[in-house]
Short mmCIF file of the C-alpha atoms (twelve columns), coordinates in Angstrom:
data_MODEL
# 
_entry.id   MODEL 
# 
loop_
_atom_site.group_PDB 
_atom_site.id 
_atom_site.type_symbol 
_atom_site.label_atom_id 
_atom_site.label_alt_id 
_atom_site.label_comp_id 
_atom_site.label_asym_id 
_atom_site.label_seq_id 
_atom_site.Cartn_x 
_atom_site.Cartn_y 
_atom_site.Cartn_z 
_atom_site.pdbx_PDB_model_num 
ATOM 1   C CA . UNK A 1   0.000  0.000   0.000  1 
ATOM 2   C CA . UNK A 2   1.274  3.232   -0.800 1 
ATOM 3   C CA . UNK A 3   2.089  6.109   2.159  1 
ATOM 4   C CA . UNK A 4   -0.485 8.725   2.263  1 
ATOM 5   C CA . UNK A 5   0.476  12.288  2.665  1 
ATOM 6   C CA . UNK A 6   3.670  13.489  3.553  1 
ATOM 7   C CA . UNK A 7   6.196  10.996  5.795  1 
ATOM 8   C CA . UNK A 8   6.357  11.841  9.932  1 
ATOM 9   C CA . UNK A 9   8.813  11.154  12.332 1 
ATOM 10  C CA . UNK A 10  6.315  9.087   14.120 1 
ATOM 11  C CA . UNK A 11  5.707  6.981   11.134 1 
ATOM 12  C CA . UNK A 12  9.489  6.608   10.371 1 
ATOM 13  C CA . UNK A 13  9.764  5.490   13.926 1 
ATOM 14  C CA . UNK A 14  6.794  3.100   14.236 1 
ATOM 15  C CA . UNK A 15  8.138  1.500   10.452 1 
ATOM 16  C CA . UNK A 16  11.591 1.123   12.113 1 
ATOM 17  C CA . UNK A 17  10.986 -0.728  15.128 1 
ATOM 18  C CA . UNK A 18  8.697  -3.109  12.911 1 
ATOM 19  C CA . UNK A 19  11.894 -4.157  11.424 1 
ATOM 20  C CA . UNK A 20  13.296 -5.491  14.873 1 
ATOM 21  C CA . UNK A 21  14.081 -9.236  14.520 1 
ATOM 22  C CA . UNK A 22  14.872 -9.277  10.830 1 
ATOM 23  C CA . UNK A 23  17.781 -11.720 10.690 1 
ATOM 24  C CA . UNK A 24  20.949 -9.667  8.486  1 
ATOM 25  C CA . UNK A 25  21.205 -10.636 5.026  1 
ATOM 26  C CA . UNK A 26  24.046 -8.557  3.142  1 
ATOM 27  C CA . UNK A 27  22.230 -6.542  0.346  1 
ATOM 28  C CA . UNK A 28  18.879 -7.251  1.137  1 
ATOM 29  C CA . UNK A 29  15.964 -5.126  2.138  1 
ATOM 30  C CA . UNK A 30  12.886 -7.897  3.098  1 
ATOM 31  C CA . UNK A 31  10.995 -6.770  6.671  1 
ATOM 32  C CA . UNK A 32  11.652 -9.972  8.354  1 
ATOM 33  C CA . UNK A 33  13.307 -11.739 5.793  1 
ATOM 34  C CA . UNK A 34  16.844 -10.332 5.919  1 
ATOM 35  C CA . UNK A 35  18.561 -6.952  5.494  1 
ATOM 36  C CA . UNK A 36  22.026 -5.071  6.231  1 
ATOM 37  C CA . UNK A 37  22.211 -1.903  7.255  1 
ATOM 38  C CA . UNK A 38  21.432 0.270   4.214  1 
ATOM 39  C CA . UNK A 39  18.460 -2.333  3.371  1 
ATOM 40  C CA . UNK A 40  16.633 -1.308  6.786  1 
ATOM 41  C CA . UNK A 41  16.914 2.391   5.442  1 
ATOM 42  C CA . UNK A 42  16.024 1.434   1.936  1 
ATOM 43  C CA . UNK A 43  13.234 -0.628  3.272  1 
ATOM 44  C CA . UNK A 44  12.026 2.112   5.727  1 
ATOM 45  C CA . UNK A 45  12.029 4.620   2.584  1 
ATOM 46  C CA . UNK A 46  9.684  2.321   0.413  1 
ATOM 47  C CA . UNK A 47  6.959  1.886   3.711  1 
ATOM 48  C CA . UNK A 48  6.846  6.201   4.586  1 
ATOM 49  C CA . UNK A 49  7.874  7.450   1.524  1 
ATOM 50  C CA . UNK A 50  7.418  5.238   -1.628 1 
ATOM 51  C CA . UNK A 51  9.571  3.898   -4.199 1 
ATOM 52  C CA . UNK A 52  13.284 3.804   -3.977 1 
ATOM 53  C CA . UNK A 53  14.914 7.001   -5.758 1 
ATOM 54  C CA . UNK A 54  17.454 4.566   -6.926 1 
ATOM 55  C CA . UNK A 55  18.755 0.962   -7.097 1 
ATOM 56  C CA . UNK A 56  21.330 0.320   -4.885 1 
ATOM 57  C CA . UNK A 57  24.656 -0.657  -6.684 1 
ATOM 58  C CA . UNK A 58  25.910 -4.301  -5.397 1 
ATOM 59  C CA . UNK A 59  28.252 -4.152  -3.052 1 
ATOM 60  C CA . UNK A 60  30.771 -5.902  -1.576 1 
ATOM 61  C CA . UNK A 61  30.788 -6.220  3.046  1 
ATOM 62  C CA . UNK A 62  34.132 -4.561  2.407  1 
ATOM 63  C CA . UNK A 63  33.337 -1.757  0.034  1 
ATOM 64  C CA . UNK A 64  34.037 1.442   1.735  1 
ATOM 65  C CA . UNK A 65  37.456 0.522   2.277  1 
ATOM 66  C CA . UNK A 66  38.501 1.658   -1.416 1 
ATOM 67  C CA . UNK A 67  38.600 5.457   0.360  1 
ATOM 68  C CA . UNK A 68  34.997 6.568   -1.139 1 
ATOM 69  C CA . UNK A 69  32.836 7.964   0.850  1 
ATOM 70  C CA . UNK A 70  29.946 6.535   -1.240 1 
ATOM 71  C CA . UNK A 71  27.376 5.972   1.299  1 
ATOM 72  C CA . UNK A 72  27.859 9.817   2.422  1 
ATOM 73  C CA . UNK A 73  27.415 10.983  -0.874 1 
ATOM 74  C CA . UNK A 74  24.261 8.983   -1.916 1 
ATOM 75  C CA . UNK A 75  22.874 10.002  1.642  1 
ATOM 76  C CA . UNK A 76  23.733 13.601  0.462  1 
ATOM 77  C CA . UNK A 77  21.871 13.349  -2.636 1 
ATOM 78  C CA . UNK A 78  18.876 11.416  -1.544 1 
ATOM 79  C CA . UNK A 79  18.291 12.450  2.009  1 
ATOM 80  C CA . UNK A 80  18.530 16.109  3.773  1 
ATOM 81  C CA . UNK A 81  21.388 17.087  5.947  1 
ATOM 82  C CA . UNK A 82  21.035 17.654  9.498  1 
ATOM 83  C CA . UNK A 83  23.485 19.265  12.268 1 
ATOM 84  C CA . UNK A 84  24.459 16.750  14.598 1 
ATOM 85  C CA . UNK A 85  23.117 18.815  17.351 1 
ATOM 86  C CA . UNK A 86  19.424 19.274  15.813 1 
ATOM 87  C CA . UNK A 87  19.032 15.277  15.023 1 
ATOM 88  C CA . UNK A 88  15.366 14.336  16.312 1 
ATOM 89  C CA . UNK A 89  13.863 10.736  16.113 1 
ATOM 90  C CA . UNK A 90  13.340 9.505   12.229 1 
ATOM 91  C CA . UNK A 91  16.774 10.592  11.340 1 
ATOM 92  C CA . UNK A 92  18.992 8.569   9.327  1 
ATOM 93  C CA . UNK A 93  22.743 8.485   10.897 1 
ATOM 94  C CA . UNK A 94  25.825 7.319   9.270  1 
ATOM 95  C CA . UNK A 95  28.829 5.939   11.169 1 
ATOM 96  C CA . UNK A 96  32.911 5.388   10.106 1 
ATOM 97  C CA . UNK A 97  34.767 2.794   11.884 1 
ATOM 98  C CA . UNK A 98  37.876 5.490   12.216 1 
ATOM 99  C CA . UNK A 99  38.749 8.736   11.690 1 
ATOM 100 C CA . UNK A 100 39.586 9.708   8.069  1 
ATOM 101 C CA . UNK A 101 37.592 6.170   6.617  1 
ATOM 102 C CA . UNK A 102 34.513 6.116   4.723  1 
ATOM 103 C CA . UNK A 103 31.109 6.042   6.596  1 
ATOM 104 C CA . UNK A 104 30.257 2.349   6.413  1 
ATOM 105 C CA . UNK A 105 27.549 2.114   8.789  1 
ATOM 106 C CA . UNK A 106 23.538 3.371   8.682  1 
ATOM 107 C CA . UNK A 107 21.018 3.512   11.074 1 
ATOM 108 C CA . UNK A 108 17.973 5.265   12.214 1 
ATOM 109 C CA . UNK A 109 17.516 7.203   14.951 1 
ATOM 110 C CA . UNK A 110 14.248 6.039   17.347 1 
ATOM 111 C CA . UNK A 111 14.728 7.983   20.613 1 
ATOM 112 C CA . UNK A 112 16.857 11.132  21.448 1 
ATOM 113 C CA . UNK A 113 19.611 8.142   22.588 1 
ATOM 114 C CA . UNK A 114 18.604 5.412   20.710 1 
ATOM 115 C CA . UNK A 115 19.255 3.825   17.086 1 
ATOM 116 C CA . UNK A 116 18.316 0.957   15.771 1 
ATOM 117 C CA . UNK A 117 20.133 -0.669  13.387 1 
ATOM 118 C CA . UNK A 118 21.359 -4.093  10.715 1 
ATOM 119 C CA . UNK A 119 24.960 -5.473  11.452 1 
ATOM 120 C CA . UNK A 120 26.696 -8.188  10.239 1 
ATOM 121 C CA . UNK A 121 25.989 -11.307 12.682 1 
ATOM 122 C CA . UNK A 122 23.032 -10.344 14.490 1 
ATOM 123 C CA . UNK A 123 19.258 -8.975  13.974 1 
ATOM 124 C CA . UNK A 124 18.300 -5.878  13.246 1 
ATOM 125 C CA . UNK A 125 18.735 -3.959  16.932 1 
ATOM 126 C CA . UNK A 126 17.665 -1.638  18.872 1 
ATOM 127 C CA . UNK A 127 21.413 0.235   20.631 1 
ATOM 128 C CA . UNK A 128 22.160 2.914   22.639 1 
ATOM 129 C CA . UNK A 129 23.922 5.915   21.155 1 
ATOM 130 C CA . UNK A 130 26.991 5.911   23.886 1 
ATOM 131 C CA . UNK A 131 30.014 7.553   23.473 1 
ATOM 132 C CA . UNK A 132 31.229 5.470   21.387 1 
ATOM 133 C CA . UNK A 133 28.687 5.610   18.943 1 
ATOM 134 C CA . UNK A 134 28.778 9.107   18.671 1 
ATOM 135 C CA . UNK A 135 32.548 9.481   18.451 1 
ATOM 136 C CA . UNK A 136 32.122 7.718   14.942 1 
ATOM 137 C CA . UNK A 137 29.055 9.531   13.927 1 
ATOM 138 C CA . UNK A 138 29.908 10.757  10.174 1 
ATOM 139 C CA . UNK A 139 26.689 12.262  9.140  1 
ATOM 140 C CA . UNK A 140 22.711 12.544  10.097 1 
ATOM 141 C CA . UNK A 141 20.105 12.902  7.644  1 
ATOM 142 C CA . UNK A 142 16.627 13.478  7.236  1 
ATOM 143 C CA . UNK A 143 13.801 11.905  4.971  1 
ATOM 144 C CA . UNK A 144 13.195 14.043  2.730  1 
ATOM 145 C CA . UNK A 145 9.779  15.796  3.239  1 
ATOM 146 C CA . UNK A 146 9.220  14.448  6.556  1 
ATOM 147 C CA . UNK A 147 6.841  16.216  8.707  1 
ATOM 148 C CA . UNK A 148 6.420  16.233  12.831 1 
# 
């Protein structure tokens, strides 16, 4: 069924956490099925917003290591830039594993300390965003059109 009126944070939200559970599957996008990290956002887009604004390249789990930041740079083109500071629930954040790499990591932002996210190994999560998290934070993003 296709999203009716403009996309909301509460929506985003409510999409997200239906996506707890879903086992990780590198390059897919399936609620429940299997998805990595950039499939939960892709499939989160399709459910609040509608169809894809592009196909997702394939990919291999090691791809940002070639020194592109090509997950920051589709983000930028597809999504709207937020300050760190002004991220609210809804937002997309990006991660890098180190200073001066690639962001390599996406998630969605569910609480004002909370993400939930698709890693390698696991199901997609619920985490808190510690310290840690937010030393490698690399970029936040919002839907675009999003509302509330």
């Amino acid at each position: 069924m296709p999203p009716l009126g403009p996309p909301t944070r509460a929506a985003i939200v409510a999409e997200t956490f239906g996506w707890l559970g879903t086992p990780y599957r590198h390059q897919a996008s399936c609620k429940g099925a299997g998805c990595d990290c950039l499939g939960l956002v892709r499939g989160v887009w399709r459910a609040v917003i509608g169809p894809e604004p592009a196909a997702a390249p394939p990919y291999t789990p090691d791809w940002a290591e070639a020194g592109a930041d090509t997950l920051a740079a589709a983000a930028a083109l597809h999504l709207v830039p937020v300050a760190a500071e002004a991220m609210r629930p809804g937002d997309v954040l990006l991660f890098r594993w180190r200073a001066g790499l690639p962001a390599k990591h996406a998630a969605i932002l569910v609480d004002v300390d909370r993400f939930v996210h698709a890693h390698a190994g696991a199901a997609v999560a619920g985490a808190a965003l510690s310290p840690w998290w937010r030393r490698r934070l690399a970029g936040v993003f919002a839907f675009p059109g999003v509302t509330g």
